[in-house]
MIDRENKE-394722 format. One record per atom (N, C-alpha, C, O): residue in three letters; atom name; x, y negated, z. Coordinates in Angstrom, 2 decimals. Layout:
+-----+----+---------+---------+---------+
!  aa ! at !       X !       Y !       Z !
+-----+----+---------+---------+---------+
! ala ! CA !       X !       Y !       Z !
...
+-----+----+---------+---------+---------+
END
This chain:
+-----+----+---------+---------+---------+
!  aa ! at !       X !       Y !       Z !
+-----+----+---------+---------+---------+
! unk !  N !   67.86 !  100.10 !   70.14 !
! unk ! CA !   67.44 !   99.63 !   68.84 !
! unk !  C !   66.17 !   98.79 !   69.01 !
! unk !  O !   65.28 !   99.01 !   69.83 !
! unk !  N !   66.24 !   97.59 !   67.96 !
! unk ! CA !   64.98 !   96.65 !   68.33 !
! unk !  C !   64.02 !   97.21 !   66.94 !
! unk !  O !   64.36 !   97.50 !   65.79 !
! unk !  N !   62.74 !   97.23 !   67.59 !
! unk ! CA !   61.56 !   98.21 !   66.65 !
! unk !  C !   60.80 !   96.39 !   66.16 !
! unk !  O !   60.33 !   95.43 !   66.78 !
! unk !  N !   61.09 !   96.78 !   64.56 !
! unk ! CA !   60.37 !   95.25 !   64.37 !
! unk !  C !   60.40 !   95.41 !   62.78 !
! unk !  O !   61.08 !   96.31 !   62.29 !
! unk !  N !   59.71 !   94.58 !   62.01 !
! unk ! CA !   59.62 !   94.81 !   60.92 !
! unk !  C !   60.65 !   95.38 !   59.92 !
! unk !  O !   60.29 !   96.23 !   59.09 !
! unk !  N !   62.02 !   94.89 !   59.99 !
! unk ! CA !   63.11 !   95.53 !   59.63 !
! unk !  C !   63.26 !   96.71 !   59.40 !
! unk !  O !   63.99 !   97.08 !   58.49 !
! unk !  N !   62.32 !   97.90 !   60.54 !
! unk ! CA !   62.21 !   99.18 !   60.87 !
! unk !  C !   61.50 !   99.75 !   59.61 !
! unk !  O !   61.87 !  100.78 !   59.05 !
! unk !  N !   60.67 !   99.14 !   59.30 !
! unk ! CA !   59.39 !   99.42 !   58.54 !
! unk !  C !   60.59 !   99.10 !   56.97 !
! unk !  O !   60.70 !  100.13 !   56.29 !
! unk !  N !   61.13 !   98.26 !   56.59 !
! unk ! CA !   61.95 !   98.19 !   55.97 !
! unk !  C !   62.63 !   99.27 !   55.23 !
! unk !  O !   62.41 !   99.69 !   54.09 !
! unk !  N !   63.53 !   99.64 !   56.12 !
! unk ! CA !   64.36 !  100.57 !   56.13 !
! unk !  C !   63.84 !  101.64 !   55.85 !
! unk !  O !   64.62 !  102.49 !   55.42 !
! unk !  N !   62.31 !  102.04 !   55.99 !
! unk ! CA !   61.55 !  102.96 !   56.07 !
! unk !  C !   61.43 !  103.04 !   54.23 !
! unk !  O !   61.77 !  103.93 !   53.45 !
! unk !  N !   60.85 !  101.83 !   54.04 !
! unk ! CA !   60.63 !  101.87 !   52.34 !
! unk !  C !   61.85 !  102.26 !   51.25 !
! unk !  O !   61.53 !  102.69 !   50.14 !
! unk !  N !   63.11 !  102.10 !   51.56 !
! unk ! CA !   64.29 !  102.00 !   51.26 !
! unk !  C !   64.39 !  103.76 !   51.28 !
! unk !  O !   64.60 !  104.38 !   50.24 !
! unk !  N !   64.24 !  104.35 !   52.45 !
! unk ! CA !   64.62 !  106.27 !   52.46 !
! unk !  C !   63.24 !  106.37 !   51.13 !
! unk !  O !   63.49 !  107.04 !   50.13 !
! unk !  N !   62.14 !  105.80 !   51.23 !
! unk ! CA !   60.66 !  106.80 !   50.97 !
! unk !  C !   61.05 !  106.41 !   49.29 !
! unk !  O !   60.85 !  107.30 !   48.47 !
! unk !  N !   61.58 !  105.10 !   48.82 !
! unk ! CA !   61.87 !  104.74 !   47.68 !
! unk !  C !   63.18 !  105.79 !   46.80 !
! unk !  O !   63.36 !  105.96 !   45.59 !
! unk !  N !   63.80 !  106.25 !   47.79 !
! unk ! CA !   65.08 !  107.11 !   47.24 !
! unk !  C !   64.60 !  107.84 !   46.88 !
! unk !  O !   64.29 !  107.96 !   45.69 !
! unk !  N !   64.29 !  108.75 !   47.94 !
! unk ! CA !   63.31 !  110.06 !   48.07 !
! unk !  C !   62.41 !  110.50 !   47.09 !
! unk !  O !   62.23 !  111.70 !   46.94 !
! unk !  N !   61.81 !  109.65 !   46.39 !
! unk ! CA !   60.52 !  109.58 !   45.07 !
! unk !  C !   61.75 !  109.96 !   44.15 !
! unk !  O !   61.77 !  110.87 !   43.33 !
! unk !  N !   62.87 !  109.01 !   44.46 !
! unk ! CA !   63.44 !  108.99 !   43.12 !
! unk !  C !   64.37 !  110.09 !   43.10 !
! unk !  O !   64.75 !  110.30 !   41.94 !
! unk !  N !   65.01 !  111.08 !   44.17 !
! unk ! CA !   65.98 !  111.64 !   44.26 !
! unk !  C !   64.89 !  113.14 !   44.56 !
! unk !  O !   65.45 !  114.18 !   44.91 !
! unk !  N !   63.70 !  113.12 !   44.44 !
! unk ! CA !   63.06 !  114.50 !   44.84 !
! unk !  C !   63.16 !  114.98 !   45.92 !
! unk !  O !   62.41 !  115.91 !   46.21 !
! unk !  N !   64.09 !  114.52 !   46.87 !
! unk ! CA !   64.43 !  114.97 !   47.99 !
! unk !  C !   65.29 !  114.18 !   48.96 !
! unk !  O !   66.09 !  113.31 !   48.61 !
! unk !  N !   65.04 !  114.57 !   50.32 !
! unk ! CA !   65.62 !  113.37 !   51.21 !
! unk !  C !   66.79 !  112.74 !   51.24 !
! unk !  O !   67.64 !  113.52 !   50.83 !
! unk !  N !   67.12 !  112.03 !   51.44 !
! unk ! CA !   68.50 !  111.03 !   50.58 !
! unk !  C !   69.08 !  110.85 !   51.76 !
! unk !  O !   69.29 !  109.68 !   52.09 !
! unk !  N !   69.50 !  111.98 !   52.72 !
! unk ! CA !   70.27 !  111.84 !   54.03 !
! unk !  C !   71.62 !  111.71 !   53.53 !
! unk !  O !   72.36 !  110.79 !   53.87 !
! unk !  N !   72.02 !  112.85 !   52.53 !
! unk ! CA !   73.80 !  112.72 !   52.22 !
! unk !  C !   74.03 !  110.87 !   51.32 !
! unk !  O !   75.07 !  110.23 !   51.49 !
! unk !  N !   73.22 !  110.51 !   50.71 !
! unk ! CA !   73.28 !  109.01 !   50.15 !
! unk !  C !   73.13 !  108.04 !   51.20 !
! unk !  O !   73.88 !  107.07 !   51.09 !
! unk !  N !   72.31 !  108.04 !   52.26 !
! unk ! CA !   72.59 !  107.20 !   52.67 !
! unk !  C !   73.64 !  106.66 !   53.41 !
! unk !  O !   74.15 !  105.55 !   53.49 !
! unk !  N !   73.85 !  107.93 !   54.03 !
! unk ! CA !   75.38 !  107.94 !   55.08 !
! unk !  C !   76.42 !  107.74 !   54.20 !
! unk !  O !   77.49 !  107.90 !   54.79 !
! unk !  N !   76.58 !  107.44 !   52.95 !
! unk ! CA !   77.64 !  107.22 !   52.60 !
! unk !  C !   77.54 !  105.54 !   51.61 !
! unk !  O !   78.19 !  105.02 !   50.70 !
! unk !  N !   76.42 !  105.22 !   52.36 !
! unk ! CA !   76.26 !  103.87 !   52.12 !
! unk !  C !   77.04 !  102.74 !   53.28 !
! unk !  O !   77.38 !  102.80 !   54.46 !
! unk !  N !   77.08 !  101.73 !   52.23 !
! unk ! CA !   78.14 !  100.55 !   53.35 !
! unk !  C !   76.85 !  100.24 !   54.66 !
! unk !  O !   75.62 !  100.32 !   54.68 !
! unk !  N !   77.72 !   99.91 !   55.48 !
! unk ! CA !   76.68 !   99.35 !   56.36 !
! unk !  C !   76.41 !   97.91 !   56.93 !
! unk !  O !   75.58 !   97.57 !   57.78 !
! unk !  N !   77.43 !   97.09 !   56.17 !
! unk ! CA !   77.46 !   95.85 !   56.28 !
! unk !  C !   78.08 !   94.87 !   54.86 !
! unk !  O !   78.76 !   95.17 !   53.88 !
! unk !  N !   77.66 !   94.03 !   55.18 !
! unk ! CA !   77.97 !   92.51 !   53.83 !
! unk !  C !   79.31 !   92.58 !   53.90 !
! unk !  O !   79.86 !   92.45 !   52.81 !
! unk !  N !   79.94 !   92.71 !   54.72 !
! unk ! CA !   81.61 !   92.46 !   54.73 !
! unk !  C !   82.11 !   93.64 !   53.48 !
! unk !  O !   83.28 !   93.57 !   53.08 !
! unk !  N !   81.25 !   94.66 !   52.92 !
! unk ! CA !   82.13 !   95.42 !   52.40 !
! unk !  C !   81.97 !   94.64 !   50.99 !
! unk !  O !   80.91 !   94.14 !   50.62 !
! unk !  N !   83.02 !   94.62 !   50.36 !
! unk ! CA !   83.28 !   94.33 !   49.24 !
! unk !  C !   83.15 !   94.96 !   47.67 !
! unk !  O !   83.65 !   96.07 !   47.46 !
! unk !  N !   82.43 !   94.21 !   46.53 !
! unk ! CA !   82.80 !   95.26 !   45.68 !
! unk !  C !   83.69 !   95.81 !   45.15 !
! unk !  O !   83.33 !   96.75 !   44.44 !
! unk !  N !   84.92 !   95.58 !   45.18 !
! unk ! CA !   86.09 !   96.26 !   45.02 !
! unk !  C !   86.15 !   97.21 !   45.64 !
! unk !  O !   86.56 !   98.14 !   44.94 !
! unk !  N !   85.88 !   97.59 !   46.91 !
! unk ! CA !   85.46 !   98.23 !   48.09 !
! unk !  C !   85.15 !   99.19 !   47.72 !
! unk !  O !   85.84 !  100.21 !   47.77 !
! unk !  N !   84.02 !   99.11 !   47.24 !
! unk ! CA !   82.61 !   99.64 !   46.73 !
! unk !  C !   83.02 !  100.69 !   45.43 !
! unk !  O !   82.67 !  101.85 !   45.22 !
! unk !  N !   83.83 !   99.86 !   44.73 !
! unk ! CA !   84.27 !  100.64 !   43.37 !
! unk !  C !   85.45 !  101.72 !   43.81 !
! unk !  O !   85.53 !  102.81 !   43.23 !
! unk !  N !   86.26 !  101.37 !   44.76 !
! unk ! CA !   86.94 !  101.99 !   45.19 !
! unk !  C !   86.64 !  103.29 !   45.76 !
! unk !  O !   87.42 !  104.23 !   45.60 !
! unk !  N !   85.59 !  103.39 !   46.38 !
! unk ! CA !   84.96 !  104.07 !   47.34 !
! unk !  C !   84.37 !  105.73 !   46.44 !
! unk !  O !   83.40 !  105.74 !   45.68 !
! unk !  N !   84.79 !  106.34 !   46.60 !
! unk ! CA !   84.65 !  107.60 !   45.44 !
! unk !  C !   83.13 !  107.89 !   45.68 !
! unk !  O !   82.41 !  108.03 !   44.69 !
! unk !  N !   82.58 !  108.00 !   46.98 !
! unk ! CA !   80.58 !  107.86 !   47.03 !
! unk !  C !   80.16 !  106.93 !   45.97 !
! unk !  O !   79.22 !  107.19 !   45.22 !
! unk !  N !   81.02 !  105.54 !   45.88 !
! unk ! CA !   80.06 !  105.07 !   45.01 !
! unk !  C !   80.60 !  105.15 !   43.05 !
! unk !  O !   80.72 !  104.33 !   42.14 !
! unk !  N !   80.72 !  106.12 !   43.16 !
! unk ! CA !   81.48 !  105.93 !   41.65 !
! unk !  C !   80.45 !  107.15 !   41.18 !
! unk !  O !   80.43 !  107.63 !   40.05 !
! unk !  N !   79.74 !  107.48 !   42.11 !
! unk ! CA !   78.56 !  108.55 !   41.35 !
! unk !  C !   77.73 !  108.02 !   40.93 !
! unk !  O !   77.28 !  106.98 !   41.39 !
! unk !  N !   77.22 !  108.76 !   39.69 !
! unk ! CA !   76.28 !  108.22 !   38.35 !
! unk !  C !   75.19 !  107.93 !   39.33 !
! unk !  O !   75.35 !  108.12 !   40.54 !
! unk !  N !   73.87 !  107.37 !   38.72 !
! unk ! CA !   72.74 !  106.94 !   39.09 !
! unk !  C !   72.30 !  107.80 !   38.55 !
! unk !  O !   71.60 !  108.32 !   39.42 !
! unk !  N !   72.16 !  108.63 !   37.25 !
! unk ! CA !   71.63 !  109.56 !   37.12 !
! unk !  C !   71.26 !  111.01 !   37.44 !
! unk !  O !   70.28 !  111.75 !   37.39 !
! unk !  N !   73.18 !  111.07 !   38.00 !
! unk ! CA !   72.73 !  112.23 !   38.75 !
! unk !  C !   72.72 !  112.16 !   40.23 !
! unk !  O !   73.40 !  112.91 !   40.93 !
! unk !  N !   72.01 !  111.34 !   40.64 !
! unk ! CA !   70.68 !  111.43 !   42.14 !
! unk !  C !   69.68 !  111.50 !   41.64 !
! unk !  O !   68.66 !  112.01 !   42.12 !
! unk !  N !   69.82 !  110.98 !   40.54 !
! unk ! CA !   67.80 !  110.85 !   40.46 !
! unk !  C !   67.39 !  112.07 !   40.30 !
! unk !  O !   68.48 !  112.65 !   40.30 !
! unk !  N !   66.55 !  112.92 !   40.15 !
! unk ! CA !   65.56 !  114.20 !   40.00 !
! unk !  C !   66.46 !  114.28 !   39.00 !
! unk !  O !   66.91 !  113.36 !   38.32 !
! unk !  N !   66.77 !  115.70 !   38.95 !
! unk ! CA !   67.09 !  116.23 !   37.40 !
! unk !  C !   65.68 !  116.93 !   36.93 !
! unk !  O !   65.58 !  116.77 !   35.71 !
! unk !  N !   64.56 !  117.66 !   37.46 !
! unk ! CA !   63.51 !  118.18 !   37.24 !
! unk !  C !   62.67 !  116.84 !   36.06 !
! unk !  O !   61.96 !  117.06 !   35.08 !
! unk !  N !   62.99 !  115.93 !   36.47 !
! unk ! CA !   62.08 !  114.59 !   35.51 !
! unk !  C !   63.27 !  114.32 !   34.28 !
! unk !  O !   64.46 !  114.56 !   34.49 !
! unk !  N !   62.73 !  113.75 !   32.85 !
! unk ! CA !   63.12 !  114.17 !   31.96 !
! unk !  C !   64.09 !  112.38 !   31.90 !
! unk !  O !   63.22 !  111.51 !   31.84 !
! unk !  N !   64.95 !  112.01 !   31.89 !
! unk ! CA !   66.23 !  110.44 !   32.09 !
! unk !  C !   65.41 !  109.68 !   31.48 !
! unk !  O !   64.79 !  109.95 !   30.45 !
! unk !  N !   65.37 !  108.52 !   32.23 !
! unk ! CA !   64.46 !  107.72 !   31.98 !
! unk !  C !   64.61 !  106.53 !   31.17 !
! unk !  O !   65.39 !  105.69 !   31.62 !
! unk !  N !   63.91 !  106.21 !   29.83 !
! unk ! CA !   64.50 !  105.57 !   29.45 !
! unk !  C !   63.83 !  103.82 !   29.11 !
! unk !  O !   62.72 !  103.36 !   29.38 !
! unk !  N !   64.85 !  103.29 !   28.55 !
! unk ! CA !   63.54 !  101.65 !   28.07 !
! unk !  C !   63.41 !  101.00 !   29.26 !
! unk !  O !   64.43 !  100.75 !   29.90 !
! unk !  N !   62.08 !  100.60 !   29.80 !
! unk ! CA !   61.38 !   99.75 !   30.84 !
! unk !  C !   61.67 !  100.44 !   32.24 !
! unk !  O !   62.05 !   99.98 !   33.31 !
! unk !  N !   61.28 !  102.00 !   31.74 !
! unk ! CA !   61.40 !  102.42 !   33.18 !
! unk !  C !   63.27 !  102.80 !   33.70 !
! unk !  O !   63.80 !  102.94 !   34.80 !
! unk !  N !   63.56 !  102.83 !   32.90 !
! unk ! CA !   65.22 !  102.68 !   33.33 !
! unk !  C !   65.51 !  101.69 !   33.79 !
! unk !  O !   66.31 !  101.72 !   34.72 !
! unk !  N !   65.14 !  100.76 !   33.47 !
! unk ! CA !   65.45 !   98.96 !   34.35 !
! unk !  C !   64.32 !   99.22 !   35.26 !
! unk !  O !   64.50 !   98.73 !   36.37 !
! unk !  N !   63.56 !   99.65 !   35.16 !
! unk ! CA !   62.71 !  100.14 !   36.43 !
! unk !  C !   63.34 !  100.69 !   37.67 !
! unk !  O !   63.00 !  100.35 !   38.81 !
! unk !  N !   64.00 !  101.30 !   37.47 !
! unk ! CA !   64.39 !  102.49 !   38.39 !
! unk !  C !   66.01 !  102.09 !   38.53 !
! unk !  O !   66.73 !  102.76 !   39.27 !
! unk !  N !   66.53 !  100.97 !   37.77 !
! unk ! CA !   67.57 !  100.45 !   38.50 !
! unk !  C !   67.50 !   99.35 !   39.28 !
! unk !  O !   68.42 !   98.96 !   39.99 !
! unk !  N !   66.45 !   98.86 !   39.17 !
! unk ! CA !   65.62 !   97.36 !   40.31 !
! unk !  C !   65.24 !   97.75 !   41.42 !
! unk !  O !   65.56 !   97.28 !   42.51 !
! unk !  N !   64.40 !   98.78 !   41.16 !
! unk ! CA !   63.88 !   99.38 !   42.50 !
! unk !  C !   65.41 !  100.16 !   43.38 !
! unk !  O !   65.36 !  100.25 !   44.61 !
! unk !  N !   66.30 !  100.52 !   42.83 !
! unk ! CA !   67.38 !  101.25 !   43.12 !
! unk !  C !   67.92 !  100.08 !   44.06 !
! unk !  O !   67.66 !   99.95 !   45.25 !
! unk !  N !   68.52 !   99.48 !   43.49 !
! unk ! CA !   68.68 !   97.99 !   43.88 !
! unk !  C !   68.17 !   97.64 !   44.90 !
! unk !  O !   68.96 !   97.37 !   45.81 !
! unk !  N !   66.62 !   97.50 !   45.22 !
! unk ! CA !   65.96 !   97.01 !   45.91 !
! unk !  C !   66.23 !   98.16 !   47.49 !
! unk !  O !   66.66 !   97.73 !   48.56 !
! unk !  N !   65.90 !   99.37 !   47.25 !
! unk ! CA !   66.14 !  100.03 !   47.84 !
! unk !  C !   67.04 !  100.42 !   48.99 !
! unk !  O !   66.84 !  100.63 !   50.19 !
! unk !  N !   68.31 !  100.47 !   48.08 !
! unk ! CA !   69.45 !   99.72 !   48.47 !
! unk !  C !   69.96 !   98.64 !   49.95 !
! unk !  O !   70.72 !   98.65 !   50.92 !
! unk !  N !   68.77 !   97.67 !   49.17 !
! unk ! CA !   69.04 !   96.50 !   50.24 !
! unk !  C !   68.40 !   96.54 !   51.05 !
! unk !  O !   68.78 !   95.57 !   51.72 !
! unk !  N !   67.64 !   96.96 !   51.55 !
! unk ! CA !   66.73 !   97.77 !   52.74 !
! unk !  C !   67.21 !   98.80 !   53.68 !
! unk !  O !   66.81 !   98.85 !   54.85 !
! unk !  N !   68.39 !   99.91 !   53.01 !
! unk ! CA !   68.94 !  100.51 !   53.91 !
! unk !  C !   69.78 !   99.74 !   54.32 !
! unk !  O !   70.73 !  100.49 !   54.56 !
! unk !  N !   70.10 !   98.68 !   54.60 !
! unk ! CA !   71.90 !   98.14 !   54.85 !
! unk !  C !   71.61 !   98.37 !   56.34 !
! unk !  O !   70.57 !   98.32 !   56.99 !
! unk !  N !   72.94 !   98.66 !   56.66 !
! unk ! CA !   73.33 !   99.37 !   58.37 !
! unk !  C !   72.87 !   98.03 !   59.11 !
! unk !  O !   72.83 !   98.36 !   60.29 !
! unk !  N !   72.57 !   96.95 !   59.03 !
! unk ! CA !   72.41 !   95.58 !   59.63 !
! unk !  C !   71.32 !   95.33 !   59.57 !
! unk !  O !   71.01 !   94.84 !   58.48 !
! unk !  N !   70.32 !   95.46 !   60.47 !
! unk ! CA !   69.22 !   95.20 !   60.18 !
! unk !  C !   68.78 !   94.18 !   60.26 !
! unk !  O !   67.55 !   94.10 !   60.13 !
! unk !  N !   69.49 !   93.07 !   60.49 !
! unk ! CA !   69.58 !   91.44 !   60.46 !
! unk !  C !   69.66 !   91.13 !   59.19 !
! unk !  O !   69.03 !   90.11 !   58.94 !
! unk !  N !   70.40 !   91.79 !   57.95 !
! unk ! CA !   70.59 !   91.61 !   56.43 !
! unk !  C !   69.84 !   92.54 !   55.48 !
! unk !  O !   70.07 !   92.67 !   54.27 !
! unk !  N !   68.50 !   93.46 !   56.51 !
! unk ! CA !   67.60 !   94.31 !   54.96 !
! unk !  C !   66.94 !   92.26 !   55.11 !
! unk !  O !   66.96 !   91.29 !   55.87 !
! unk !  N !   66.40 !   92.77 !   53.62 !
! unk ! CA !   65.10 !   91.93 !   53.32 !
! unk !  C !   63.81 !   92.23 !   54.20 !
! unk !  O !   63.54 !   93.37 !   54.60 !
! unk !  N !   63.04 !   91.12 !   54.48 !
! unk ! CA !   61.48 !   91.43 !   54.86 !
! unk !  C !   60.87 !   92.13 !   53.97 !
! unk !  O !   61.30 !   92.34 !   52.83 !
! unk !  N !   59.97 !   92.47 !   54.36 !
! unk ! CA !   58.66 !   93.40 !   53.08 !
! unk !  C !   58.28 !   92.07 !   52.58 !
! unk !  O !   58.64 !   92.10 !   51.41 !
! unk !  N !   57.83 !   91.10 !   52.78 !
! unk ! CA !   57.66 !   89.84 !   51.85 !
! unk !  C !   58.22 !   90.04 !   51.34 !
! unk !  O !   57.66 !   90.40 !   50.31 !
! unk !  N !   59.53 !   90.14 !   51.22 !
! unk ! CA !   60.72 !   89.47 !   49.95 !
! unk !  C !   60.37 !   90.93 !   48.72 !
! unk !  O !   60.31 !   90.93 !   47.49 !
! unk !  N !   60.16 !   92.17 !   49.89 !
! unk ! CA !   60.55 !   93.30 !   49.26 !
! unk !  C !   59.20 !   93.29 !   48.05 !
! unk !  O !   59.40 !   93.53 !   46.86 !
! unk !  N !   57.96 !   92.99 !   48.57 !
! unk ! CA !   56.79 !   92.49 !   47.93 !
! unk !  C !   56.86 !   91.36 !   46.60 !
! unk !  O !   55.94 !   91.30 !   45.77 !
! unk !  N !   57.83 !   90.68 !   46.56 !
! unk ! CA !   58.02 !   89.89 !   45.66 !
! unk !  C !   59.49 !   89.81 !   44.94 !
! unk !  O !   59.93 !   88.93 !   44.21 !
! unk !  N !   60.12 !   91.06 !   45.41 !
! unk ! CA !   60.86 !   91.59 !   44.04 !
! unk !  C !   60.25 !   92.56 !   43.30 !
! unk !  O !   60.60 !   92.75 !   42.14 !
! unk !  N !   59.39 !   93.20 !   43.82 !
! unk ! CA !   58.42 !   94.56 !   43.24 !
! unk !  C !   57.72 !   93.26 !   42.26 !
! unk !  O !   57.92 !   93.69 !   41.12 !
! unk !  N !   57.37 !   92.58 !   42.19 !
! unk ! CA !   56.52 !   91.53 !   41.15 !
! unk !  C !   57.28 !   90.73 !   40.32 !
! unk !  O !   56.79 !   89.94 !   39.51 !
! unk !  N !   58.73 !   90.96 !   40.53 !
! unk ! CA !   59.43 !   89.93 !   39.51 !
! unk !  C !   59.55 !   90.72 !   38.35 !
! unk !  O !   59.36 !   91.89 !   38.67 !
! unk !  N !   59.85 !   90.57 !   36.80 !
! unk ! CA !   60.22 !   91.35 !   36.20 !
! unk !  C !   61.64 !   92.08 !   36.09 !
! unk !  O !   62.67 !   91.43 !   36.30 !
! unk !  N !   61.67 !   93.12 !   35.84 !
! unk ! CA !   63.04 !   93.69 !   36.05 !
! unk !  C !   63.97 !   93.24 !   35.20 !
! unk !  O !   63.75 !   92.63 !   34.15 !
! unk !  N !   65.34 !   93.60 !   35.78 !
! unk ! CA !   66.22 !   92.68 !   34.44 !
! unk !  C !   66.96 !   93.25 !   34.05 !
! unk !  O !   67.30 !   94.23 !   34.71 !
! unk !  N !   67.66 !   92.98 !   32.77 !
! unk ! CA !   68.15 !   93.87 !   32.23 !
! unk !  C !   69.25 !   94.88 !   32.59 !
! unk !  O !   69.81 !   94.72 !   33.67 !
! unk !  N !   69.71 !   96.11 !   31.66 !
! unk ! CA !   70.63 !   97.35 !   32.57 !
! unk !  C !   72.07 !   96.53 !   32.10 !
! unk !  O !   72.32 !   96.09 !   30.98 !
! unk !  N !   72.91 !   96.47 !   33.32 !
! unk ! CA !   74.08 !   95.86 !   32.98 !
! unk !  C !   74.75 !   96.49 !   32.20 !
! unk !  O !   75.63 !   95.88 !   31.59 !
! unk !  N !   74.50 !   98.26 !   31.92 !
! unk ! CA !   75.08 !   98.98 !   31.07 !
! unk !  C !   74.43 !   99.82 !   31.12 !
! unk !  O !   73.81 !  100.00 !   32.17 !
! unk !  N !   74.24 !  100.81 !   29.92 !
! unk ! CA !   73.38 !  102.35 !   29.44 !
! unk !  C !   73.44 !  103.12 !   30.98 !
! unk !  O !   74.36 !  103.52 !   31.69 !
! unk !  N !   71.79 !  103.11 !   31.13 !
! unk ! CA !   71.28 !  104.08 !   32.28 !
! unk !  C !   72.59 !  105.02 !   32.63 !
! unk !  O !   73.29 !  104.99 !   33.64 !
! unk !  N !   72.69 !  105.78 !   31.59 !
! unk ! CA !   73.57 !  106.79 !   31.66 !
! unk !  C !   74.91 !  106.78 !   32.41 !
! unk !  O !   75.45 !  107.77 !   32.92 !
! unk !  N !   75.37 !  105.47 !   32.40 !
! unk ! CA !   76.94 !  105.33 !   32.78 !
! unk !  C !   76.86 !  104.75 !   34.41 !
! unk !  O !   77.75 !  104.93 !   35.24 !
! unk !  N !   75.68 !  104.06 !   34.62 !
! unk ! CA !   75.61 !  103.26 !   35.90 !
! unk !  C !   76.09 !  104.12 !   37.26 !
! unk !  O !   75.89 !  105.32 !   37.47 !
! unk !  N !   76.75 !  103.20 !   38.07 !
! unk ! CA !   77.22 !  103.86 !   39.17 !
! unk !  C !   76.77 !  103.41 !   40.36 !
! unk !  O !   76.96 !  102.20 !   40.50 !
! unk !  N !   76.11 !  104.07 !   41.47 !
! unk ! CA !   75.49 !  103.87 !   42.41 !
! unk !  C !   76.58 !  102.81 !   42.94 !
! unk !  O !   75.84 !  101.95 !   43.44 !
! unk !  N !   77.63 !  102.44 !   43.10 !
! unk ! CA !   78.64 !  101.47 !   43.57 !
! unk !  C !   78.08 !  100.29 !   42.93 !
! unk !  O !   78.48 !   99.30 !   43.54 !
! unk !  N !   77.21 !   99.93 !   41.83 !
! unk ! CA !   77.33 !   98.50 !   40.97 !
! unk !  C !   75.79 !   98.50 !   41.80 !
! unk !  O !   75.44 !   97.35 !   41.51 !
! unk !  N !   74.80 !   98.98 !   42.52 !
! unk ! CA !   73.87 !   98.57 !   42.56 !
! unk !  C !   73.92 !   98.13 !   43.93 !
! unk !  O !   73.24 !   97.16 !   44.26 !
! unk !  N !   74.38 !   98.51 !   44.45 !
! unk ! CA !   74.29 !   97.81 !   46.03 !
! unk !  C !   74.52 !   96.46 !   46.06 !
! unk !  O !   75.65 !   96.27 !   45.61 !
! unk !  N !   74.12 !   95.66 !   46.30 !
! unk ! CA !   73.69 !   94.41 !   46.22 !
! unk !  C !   72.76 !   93.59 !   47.25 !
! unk !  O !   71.57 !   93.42 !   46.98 !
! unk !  N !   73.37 !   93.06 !   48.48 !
! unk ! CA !   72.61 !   92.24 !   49.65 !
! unk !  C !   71.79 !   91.08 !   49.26 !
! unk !  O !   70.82 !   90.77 !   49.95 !
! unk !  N !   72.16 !   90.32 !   48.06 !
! unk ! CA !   70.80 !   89.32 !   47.36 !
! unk !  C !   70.34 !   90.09 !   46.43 !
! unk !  O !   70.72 !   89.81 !   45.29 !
! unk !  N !   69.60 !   91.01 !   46.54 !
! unk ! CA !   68.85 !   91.17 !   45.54 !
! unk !  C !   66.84 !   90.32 !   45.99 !
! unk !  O !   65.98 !   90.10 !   45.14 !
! unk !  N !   66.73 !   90.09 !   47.19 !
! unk ! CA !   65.84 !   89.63 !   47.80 !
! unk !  C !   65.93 !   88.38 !   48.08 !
! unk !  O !   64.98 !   87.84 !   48.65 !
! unk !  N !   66.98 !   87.72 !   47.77 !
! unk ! CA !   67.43 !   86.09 !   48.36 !
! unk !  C !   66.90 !   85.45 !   47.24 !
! unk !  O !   66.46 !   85.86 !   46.17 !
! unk !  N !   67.05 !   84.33 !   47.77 !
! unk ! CA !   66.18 !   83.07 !   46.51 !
! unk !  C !   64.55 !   82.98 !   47.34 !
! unk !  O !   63.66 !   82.28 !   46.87 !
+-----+----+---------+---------+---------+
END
């Protein structure tokens, strides 16, 4: 394995789950794609990703709603694209630094229904 910023990456991506899931996000990640080739059809297909977003997040914290729900599906997002099995396709911490500063955008659908399958997303850092 080549030790290089990517590493550090990948690092923000577990520590970002982790805040959000209360606890270490070993069973989520392994059942994350590990490359761009997978498709979202794929993805939807894929019964790991057809689990809510809500229930990873902490159930101890009270569902989050408004700003911080598009909060916490950007950063999800972001997150996301940091673990990818390719460490040629996470984002730099630059990029990762200047999606943390963009404003978040809107929930493609009620917090409630979102499925960890719709957030995985390899441009979320491109542009």
């Amino acid at each position: 394995m080549k030790v290089d910023e990517r590493c550090d990456v990948y690092s923000f991506g577990v520590l970002t789950m982790e805040i959000f899931m209360g606890r270490y996000p070993d069973d989520l990640t392994s059942c994350l794609p590990s490359s761009s080739s997978a498709s979202t059809s794929t993805l939807v297909a894929n019964d790991n990703h057809q689990i809510l977003l809500k229930d990873v997040i902490d159930q101890r914290l009270s569902p989050p709603t408004r700003q911080v729900a598009k909060d916490v599906v950007s950063n999800t997002k972001l997150a996301f694209a940091c673990l990818n099995g390719n460490p040629q396709l996470r984002p730099t911490m630059r990029q990762v630094a200047q999606a943390l500063t963009h404003q978040s955008l809107p929930l493609p659908n009620p917090f409630s229904i979102i499925k960890l399958g719709e957030l995985w997303d390899y441009k979320v850092c491109s542009g």
